[in-house]
C-alpha positions as CSV (number, residue, x, y, z in Angstrom):
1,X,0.0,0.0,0.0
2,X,1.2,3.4,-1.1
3,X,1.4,6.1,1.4
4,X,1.7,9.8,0.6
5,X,3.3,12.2,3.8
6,X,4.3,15.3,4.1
7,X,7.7,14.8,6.5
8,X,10.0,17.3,8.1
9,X,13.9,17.6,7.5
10,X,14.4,15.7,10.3
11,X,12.4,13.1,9.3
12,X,13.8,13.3,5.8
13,X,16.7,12.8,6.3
14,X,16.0,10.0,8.6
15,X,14.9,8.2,5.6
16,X,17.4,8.4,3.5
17,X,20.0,7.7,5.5
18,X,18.7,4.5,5.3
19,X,18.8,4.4,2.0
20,X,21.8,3.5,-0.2
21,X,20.9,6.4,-2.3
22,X,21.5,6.2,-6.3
23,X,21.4,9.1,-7.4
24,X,20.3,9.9,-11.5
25,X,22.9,12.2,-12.7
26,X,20.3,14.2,-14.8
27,X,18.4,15.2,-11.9
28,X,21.7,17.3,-9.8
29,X,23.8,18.2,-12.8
30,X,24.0,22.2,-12.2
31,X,21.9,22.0,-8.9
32,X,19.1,20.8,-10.5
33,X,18.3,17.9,-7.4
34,X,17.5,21.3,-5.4
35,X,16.6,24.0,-7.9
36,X,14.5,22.3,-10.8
37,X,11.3,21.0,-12.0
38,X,9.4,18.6,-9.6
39,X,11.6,15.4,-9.1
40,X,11.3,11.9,-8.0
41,X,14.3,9.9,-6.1
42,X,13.6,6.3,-5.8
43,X,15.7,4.6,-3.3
44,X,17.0,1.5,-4.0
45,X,18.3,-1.1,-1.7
46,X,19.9,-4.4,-1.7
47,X,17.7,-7.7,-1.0
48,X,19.3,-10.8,0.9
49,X,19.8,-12.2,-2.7
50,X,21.6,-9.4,-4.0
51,X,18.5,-7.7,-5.8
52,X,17.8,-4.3,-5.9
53,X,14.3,-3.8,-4.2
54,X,13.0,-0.1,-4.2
55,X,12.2,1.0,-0.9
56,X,11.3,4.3,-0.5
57,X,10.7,7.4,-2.6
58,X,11.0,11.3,-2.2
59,X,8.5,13.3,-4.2
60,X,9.9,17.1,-4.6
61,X,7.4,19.1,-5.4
62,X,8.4,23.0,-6.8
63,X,6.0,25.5,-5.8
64,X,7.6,28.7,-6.8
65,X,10.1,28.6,-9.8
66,X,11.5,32.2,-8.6
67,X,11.9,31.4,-5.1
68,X,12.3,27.5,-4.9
69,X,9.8,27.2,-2.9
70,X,9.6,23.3,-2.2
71,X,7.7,20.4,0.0
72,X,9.2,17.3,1.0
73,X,6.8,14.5,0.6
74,X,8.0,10.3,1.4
75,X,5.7,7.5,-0.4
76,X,6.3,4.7,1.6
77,X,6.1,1.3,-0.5
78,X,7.7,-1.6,1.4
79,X,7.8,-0.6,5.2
80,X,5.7,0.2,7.8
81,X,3.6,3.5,8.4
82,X,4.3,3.6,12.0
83,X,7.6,4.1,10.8
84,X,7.2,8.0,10.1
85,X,4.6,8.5,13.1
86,X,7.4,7.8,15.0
87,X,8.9,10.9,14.2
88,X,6.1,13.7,15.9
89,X,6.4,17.1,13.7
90,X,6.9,19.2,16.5
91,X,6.7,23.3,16.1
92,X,10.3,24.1,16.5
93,X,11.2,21.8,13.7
94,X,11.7,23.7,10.7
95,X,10.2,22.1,7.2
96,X,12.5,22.3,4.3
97,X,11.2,24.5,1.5
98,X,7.7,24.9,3.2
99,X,5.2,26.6,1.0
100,X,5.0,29.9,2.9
101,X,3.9,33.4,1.7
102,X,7.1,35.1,1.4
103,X,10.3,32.9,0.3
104,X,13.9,34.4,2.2
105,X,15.2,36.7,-0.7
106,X,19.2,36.9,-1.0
107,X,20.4,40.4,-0.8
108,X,23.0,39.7,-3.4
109,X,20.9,38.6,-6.1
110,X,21.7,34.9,-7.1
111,X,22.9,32.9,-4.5
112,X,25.7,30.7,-7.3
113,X,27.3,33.3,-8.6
114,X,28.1,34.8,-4.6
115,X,29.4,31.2,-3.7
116,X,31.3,30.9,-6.8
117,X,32.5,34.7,-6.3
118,X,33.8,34.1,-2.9
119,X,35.0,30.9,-3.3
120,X,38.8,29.8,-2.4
121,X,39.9,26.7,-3.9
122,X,42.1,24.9,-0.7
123,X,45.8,24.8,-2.2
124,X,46.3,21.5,-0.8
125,X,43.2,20.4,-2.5
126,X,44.3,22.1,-5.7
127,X,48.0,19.9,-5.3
128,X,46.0,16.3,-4.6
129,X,43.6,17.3,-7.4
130,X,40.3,17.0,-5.3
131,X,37.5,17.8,-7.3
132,X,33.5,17.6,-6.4
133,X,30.1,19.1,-5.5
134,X,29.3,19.4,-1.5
135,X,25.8,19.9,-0.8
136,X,25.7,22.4,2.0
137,X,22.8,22.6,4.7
138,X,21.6,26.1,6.1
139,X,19.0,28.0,7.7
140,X,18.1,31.2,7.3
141,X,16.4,32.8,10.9
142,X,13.8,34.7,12.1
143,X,16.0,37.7,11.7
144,X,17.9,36.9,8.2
145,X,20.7,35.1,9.8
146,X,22.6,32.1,8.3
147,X,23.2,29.4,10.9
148,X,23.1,25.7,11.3
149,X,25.0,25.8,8.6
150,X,26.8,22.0,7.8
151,X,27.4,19.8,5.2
152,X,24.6,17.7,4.1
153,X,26.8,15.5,0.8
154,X,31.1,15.5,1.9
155,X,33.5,15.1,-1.0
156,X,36.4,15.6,1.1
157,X,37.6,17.5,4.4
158,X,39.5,20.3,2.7
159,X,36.4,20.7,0.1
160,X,33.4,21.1,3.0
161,X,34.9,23.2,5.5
162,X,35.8,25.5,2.5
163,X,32.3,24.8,1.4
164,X,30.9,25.9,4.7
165,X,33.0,28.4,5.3
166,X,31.6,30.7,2.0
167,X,28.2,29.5,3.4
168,X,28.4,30.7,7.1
169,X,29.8,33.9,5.9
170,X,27.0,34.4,4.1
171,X,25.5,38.2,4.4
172,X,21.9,38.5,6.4
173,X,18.7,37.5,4.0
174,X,15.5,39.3,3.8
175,X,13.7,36.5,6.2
176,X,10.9,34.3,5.0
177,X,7.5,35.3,6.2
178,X,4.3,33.9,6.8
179,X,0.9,35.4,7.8
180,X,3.0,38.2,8.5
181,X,5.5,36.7,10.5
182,X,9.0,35.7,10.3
183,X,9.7,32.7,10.3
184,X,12.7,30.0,10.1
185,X,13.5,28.5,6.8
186,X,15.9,25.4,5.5
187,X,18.1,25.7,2.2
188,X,20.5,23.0,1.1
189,X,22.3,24.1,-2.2
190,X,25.4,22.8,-4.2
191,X,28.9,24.2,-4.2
192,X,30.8,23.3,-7.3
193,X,34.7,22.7,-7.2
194,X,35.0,22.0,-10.7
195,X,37.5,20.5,-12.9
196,X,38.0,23.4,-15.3
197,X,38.4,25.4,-12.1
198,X,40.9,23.3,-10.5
199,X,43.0,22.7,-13.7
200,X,43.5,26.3,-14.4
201,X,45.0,26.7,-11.0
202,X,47.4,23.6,-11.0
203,X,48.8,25.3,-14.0
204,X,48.8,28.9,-12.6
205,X,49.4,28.8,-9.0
206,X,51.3,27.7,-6.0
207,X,51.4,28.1,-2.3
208,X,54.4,29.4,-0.7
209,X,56.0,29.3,3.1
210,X,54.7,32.4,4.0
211,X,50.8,31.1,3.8
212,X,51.1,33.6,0.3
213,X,48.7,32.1,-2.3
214,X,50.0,34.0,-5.7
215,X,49.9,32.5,-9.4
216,X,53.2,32.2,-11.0
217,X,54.5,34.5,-13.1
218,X,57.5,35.2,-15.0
219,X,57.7,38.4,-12.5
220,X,55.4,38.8,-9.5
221,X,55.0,42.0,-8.0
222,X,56.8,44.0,-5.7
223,X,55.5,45.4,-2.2
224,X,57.2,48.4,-1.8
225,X,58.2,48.4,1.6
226,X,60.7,45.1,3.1
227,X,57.9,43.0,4.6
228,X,54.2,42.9,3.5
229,X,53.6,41.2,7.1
230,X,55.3,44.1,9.1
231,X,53.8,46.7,7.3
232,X,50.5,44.9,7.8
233,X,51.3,44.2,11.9
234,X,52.7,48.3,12.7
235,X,49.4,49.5,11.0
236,X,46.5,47.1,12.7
237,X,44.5,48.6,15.2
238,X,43.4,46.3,17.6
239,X,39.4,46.6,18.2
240,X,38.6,47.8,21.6
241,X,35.4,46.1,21.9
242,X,37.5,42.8,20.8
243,X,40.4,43.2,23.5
244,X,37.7,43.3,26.3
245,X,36.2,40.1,24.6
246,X,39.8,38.3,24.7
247,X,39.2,37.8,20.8
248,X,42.0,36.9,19.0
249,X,43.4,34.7,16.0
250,X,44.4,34.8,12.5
251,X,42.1,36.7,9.4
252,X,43.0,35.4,5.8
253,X,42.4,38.2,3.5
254,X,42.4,37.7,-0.1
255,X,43.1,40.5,-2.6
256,X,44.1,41.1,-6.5
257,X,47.3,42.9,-7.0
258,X,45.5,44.8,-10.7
259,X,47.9,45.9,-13.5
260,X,48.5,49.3,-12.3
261,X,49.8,47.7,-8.9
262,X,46.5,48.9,-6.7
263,X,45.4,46.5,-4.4
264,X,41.3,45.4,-4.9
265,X,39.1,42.8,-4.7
266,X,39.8,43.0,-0.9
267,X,37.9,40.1,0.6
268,X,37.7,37.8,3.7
269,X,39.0,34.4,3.4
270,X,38.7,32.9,6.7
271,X,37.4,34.9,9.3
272,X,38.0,35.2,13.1
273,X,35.0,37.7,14.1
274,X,33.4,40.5,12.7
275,X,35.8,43.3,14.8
276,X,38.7,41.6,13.3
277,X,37.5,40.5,9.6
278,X,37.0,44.1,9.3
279,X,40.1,45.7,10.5
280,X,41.7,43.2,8.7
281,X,40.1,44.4,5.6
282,X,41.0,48.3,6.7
283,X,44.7,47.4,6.8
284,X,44.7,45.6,3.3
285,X,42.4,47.9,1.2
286,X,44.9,50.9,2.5
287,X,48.5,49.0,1.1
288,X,50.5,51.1,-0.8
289,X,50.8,50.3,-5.3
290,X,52.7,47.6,-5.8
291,X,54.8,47.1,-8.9
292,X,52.6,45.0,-10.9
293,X,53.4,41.7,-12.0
294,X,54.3,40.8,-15.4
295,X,53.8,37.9,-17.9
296,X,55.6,37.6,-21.2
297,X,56.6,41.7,-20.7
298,X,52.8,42.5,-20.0
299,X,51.6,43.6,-16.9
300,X,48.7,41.2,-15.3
301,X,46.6,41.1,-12.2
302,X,47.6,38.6,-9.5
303,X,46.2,37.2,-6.5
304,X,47.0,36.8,-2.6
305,X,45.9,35.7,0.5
306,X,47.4,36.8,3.2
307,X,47.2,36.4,7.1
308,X,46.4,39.2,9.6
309,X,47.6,38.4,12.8
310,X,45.6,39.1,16.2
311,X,47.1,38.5,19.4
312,X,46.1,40.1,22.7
313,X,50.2,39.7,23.6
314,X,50.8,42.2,21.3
């Protein structure tokens, strides 16, 4: 007997993690498992003989083609009922996609071209040639906040934390709303470490002792002062508000080096906390021209990361 439910994530993901999940390629090439038309996964498990036997489906249903709005729905085929009223829906869980009046809206515009804009490919993933698609898992608050944010697909360690790292530093959303209220809301989307992407920096970059990422050219640039890191540490201005909170640690801060030697494209990398991602950012966006790099006697654009050192012994 089939059975049609409407389930929570919770519940969800309950199911398929019981699963042994295989996956049809059409359906999550370019995000489409989370963003397309309405979709059905069929689970398929093994039998005592060896035989696949379908257990379980997932029916997404797209409510909103502008906002992705979706509703999780489970048909159960071969098990039990009982076995999703075991689950209670309770308030505070939150429903993934829910059909609600007013989808969260993404101050940015679309939410690929921000990840793929603020992504940082991990250098030692770019040396082991680690390549993949991690399926990240976030909600957006009452108040527009990302949080909860984890990985819901791994491809590898270096690949998710990056992964969750462009997530949780994620700017506030306009929150979702319904009957006039704000209310919590689930997203899961894909973020893409492609081939092309990693291929272009095995042939253009490296990762030197100094925790410098720069592409290799015939001649990089030239800070103008000795030390990039000392001219960085005699300029930081230690947040008040952050010495009383005993913050410290280390900000990466990624910029582009352009072909008249200013410094832009000054970006957070790995943050420490707001008071220090943005002093870091002060200090960085203020560095002198450089002498621009050069490639076969023209002048072209380069890109760092470099560390911003906080320590209250200092």
């Amino acid at each position: 007997m089939n059975v049609l439910r409407k389930v929570t994530c919770r519940t969800l993901y309950r199911l398929l993690n019981r699963l042994s999940i295989r996956w049809n390629r059409k359906w999550i090439n370019d995000g489409k498992l989370f963003f397309g038309t309405a979709l059905v996964i069929l689970g398929i498990g093994e039998s005592k003989e060896g035989r696949a036997a379908e257990r379980e489906s997932v029916f997404f249903s797209e409510t909103s083609s502008d906002n992705h709005g979706m509703e999780y729905f489970v048909r159960m085929n071969s098990m039990e009922e009982s076995r999703v009223d075991t689950v209670r829906e309770r308030e505070e869980e939150i429903l993934c996609y829910m059909v609600i009046e007013d989808m969260p809206v993404f101050p940015a515009g679309n939410v690929q071209k921000y990840i793929s804009g603020h992504l940082n490919y991990p250098p030692e993933a770019v040396r082991k040639g680690v390549t993949g698609k991690v399926f990240v898992h976030f909600t957006i608050e009452k108040d527009g906040r990302v949080d909860s944010v984890k990985v819901a697909r791994q491809v590898h360690p270096l690949l998710d934390a990056e992964a969750v790292r462009v997530i949780s530093n994620m700017p506030k959303w306009k929150p979702g709303r319904q009957y006039g209220m704000s209310i919590r809301v689930s997203y899961t989307v894909p973020v893409h470490f492609s081939r092309e992407m990693l291929d272009s920096l095995r042939r253009d970059s490296v990762v030197d002792k100094n925790d410098i990422f720069c592409y290799v050219t015939e001649e990089m640039p030239v800070f103008p002062y000795n030390s990039l890191s000392t001219y960085i540490a005699e300029r930081l201005k230690y947040p008040e508000e952050a010495r009383k909170q005993k913050i410290e640690g280390k900000v990466f801060v990624s910029f582009v080096i352009d072909t008249t030697g200013l410094v832009t494209n000054v970006k957070v990398m790995r943050g420490v906390h707001p008071l220090l991602d943005a002093e870091a950012i002060r200090v960085v966006e203020a560095l002198p021209r450089w002498e621009p790099a050069k490639q076969r006697g023209k002048k072209v654009r380069v890109s760092y990361t470099v560390p911003v050192q906080f320590s209250m012994g200092k």
